[in-house]
C-alpha positions in Angstrom: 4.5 6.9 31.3 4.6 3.7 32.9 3.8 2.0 30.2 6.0 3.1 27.9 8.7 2.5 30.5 8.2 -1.1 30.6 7.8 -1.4 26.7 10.9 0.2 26.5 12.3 -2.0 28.6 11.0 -5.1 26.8 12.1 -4.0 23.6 15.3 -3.6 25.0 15.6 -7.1 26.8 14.6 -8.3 23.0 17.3 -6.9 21.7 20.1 -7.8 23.6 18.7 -11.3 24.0 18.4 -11.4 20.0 21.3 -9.9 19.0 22.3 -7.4 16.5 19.9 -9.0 14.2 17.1 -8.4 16.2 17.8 -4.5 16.7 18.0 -4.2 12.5 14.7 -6.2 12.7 13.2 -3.3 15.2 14.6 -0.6 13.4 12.8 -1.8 10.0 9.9 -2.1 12.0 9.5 0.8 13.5 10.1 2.5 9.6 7.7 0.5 8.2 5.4 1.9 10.7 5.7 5.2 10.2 5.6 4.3 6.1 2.5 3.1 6.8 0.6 5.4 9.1 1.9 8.3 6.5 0.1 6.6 3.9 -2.9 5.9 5.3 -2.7 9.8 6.3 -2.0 10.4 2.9 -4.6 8.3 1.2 -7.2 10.1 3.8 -6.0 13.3 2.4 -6.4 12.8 -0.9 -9.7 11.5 -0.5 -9.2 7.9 -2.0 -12.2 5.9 -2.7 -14.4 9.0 -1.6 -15.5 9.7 -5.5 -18.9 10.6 -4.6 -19.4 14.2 -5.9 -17.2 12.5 -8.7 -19.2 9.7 -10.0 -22.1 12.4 -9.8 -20.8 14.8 -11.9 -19.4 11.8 -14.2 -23.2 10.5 -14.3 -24.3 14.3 -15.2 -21.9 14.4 -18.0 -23.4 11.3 -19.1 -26.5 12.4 -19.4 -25.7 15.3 -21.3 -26.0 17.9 -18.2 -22.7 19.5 -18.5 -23.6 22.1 -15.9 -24.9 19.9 -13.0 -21.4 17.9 -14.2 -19.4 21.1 -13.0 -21.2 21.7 -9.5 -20.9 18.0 -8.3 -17.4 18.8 -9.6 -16.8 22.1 -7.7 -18.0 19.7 -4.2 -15.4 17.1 -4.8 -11.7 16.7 -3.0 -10.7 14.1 -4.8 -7.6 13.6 -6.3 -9.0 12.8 -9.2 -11.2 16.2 -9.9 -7.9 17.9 -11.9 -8.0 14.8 -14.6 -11.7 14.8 -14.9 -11.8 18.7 -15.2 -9.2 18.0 -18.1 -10.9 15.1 -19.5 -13.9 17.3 -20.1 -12.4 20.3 -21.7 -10.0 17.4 -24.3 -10.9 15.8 -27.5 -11.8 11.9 -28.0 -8.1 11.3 -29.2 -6.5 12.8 -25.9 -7.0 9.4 -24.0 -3.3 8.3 -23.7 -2.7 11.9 -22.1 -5.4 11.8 -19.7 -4.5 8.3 -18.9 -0.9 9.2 -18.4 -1.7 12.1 -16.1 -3.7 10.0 -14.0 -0.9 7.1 -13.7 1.0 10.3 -12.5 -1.1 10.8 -9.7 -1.3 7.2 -8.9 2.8 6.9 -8.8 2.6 9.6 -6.0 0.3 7.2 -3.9 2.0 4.5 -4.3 5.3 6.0 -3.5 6.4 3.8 -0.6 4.6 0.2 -1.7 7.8 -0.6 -3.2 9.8 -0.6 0.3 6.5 -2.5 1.9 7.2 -5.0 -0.1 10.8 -5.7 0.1 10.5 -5.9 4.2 7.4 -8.0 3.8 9.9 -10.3 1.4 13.1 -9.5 3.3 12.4 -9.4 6.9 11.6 -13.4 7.5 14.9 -14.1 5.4 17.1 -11.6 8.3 15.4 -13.4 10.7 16.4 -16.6 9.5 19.8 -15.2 8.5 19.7 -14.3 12.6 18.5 -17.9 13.5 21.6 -19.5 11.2 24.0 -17.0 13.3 22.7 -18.3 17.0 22.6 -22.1 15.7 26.2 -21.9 15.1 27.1 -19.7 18.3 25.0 -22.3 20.3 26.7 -25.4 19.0 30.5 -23.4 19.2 29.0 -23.4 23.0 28.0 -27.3 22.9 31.6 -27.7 21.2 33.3 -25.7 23.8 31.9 -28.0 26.6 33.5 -30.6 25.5 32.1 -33.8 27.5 30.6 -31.6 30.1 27.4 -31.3 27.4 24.6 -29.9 29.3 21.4 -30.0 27.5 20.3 -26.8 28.3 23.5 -25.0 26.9 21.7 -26.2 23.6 18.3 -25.4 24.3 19.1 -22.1 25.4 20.8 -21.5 22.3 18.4 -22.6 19.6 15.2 -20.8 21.1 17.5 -17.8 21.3 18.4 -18.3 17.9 14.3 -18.8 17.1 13.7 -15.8 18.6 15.0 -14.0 15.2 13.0 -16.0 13.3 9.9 -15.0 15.0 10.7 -11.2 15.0 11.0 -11.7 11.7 7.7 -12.9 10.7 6.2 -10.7 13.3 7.4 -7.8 11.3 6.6 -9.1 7.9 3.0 -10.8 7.8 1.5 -7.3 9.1 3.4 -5.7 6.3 2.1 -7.8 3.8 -1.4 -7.5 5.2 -1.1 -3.8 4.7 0.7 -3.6 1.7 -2.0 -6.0 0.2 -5.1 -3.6 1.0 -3.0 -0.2 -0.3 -2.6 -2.3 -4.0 -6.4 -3.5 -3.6 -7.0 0.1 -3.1 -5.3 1.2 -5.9 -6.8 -1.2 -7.9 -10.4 -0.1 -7.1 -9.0 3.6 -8.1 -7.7 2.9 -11.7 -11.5 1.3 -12.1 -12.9 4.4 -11.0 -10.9 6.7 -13.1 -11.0 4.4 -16.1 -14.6 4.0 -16.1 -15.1 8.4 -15.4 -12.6 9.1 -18.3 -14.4 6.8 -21.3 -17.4 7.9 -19.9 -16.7 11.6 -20.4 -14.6 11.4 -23.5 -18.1 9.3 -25.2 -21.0 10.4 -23.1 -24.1 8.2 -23.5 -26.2 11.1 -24.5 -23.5 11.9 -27.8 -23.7 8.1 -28.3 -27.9 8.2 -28.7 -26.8 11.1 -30.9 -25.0 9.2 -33.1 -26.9 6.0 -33.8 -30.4 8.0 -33.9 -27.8 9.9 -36.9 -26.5 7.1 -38.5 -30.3 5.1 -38.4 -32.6 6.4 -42.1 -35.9 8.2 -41.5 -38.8 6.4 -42.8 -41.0 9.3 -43.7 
């Protein structure tokens, strides 16, 4: 309890030394947090980059063993398993469906990326738009002194007015870290599922099938 007590009470010394700016700043923070931690929960959930069973009962469908294909199948969580199950009850043509109901799972994971990236964009430019507003207060002050300039009126001013500027880029360079490995993520899973629909819509066994069809017996 302690310790939140005195975090509290340095968040709240930031904010009325920072100004309005700096309590916007906090607030977005403090949302991008919880946008974050619910999408790591979520990604946990739905079993992202844990394709194990998956790529096993992709590998068995490869190989012609349709029934091993549906136990390693039956083990997986993954996301993925409903567009796999359909990709291997559909016909070779059905591509753009099973390609479209995948991109429909992958818009529900990357619900949120959108608002990552405009505070990782947006929050150093409030920041600055916070430092503009405390240069100006701190000369008005210098003005107001008139010949009586004392240098620290002005140096006061200008590191308050830095201190939005910092907050800023505090808040934003985490935001772009993270938002950078949920999209490298997501990268990694369009991969996956590209790769495990082709594979099951032409199966390397049907493939053998074919040439060893299409090649004239010398008998």
């Amino acid at each position: 309890m302690e310790l939140i007590s005195t975090l509290v009470d340095s968040f709240r010394q930031i904010a009325q030394t920072g100004g309005p700016v700096v309590v916007v700043l906090m607030g977005v923070a403090v949302l991008t947090l919880a946008v974050a931690i619910y999408k790591v929960w979520q990604f946990r959930m739905s079993a992202v980059g844990r394709h194990k069973a998956l790529s096993q009962a992709v590998a068995s469908w490869d190989r012609g063993d349709t029934v091993a294909a549906q136990q390693a199948l039956s083990r997986s969580k993954s996301y993925l398993v409903p567009v796999v199950t359909m990709a291997m009850s559909s016909a070779k043509d059905d591509l753009e469906r099973l390609q479209a109901e995948a991109e429909t799972r992958f818009a529900r994971l990357e619900s949120g990326f959108r608002l990552l990236d405009s505070v990782a964009q947006l929050a150093p430019l409030l920041g600055l738009f916070g430092t503009v507003l405390g240069m100006i207060e701190a000369f008005q002050s210098l003005q107001a002194a008139g010949s009586q300039v004392d240098p620290s009126i002005l140096a006061g001013g200008i590191w308050v007015a830095l201190l939005t500027t910092a907050v800023g880029l505090v808040v934003a360079m985490p935001t772009a870290l993270i938002l950078s490995w949920l999209e490298q993520r997501m990268e990694a899973e369009r991969v996956i599922t590209d790769k495990a629909i082709l594979t099951i819509l032409s199966p390397a066994v049907r493939s053998e099938k074919a040439l060893a069809d299409t090649v004239p017996s010398h008998g």
